[in-house]
C-alpha positions in Angstrom: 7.9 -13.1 -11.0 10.8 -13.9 -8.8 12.9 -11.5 -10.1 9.6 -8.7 -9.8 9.8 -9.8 -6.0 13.6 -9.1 -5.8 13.3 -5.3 -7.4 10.3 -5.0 -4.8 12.2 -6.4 -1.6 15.6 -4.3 -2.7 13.6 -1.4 -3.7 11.7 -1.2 0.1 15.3 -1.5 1.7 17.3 0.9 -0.5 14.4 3.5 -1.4 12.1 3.5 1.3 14.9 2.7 3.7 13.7 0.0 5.8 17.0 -1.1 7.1 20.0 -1.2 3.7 22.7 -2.2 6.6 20.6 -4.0 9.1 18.9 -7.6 9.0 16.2 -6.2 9.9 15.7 -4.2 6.7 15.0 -7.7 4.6 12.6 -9.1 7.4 10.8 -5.7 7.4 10.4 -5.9 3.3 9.7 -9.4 3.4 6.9 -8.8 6.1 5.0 -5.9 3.5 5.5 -8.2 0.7 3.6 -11.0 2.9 0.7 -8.2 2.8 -0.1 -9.2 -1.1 2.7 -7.1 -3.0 4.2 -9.1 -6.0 5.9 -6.4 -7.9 6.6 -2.4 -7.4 3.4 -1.8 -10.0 0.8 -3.0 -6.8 2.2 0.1 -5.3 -0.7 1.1 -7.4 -3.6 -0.7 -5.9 -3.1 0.8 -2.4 -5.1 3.5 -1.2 -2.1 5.7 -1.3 -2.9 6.5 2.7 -5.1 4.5 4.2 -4.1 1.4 2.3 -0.4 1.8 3.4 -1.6 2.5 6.6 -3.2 -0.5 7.0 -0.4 -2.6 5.5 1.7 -1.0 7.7 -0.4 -2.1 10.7 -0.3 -5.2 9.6 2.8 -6.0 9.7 3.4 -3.9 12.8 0.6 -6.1 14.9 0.1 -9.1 12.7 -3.4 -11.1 13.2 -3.4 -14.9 14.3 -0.9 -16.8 16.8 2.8 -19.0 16.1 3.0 -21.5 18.6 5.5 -21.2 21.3 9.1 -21.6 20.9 10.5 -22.9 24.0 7.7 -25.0 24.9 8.8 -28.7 25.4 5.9 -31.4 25.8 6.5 -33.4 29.4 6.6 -37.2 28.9 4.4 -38.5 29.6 2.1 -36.1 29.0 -1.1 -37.5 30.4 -3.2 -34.7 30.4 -3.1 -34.5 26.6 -1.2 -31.0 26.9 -0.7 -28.9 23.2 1.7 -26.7 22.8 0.4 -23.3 23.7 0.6 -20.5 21.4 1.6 -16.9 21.4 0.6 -13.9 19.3 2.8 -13.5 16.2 5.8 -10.7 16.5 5.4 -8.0 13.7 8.0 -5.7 12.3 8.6 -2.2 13.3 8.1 0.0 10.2 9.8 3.2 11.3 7.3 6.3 10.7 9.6 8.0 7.6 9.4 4.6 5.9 5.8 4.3 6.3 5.3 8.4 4.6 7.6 7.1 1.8 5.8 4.1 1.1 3.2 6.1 0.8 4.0 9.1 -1.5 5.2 6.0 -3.4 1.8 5.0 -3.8 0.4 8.2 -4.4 3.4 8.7 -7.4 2.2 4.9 -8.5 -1.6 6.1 -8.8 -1.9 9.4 -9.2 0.8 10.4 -11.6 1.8 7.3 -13.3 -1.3 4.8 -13.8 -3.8 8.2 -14.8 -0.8 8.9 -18.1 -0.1 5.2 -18.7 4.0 5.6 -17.8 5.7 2.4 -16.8 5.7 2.4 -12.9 9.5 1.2 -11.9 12.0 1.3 -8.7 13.6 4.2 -10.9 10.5 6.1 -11.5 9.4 5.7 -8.1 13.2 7.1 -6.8 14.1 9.1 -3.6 14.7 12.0 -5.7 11.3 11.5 -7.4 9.3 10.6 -4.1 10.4 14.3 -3.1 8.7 15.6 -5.9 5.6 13.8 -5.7 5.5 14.8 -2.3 5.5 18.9 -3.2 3.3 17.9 -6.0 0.8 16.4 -3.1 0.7 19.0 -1.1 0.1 21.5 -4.0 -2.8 19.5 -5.3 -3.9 20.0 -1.3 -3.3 23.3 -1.6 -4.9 23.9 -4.7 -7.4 26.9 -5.4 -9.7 26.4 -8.7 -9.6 29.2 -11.1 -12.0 31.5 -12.4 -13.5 29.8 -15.9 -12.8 31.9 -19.1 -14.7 34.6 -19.8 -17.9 33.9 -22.4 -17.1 34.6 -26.4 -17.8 38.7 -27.1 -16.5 40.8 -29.8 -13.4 41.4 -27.4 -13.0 38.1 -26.0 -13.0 35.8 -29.7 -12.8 32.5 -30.6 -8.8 33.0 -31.0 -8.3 35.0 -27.3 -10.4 31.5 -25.9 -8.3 28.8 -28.5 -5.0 30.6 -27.2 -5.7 30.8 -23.0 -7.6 27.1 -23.3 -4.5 25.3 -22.8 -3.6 27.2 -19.2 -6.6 27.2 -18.4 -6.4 23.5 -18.3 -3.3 23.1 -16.9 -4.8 24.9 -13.8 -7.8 22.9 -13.3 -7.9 19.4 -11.9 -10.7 16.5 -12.7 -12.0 14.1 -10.5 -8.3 11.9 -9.6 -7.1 15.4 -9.5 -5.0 15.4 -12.7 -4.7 18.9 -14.7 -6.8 18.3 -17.4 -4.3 19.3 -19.7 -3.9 15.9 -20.9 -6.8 16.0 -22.9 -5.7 18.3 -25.7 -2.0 16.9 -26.2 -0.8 16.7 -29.1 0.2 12.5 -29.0 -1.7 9.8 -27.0 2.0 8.2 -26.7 3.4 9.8 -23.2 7.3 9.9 -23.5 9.5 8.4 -21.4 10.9 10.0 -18.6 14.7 10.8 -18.1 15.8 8.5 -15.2 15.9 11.4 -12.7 14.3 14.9 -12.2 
């Protein structure tokens, strides 16, 4: 666990960037973590935009009050005065931090939790969040292709066996995976290499 918590706070410094050579980077990543992240794999149960948007808010404008700091209570205080309280300071999450955080989510759901690959700091890399992020906007992007023709005597069972598998590669299911994954050849996905 603690040691989940340190890949998480080092990776939201170093990856995301929320501050490597500042002191504010570690406040920032502890701040997110308060928001209910344990390990890198929780990337997963954010809503890859609104959820990190929110998150984000949070910590930005945080809810409830701290009380004051330079408050001093007057002896004798017969008035029974408490110590007032002020609205709790959040951390500025810098706009570029906030988009990687979330293509990090959407790499987290989308393309590792829907093939069962291990969801890591290296998987979710800069280098990698690039990727997921051209891989977004081409799933954004994406026009759905015309089915395959019905089985004649010039379109056979062979022609449909052998333009089957591109055809799935070009259309996308519900969490808008190719369905190409259905006809591989092993249930076991491979590892990936440790960059792109």
């Amino acid at each position: 666990m603690a040691a989940d918590l340190a890949a998480l706070r080092t990776y939201l410094i170093d990856a995301i960037g929320l501050g490597a050579t500042t002191p504010l980077g570690l406040e920032r990543a502890n701040a997110i973590i308060d928001e209910g992240l344990e390990s890198i794999t929780d990337l997963v149960d954010l809503s890859h935009e609104d959820g990190v948007k929110t998150l984000c808010y949070n910590v930005r404008k945080p809810a409830g009050s701290i009380p004051q700091p330079d408050w001093i209570e007057p002896e004798p205080n017969p008035q029974n005065l408490r110590e007032p309280t002020i609205p709790k300071t959040g951390q500025a999450i810098p706009t570029i931090c906030e988009q990687r955080l979330t293509i990090a989510a959407y790499g987290a759901k989308v393309s590792y939790r829907s093939i069962n690959r291990q969801i890591s700091t290296v998987s979710l890399n800069r280098d990698r969040l690039r990727a997921f992020q051209r891989h977004q906007e081409m799933i954004k992007n994406h026009t759905e292709s015309e089915s395959l023709p019905e089985q004649s005597k010039t379109f056979t069972a062979q022609k449909f066996l052998d333009q089957l598998p591109t055809y799935l590669r070009e259309i996308l299911g519900v969490n808008k995976d190719s369905l190409a994954y259905v006809i591989r050849e092993s249930l076991v996905v491979p590892i990936n290499p440790p960059t792109l």
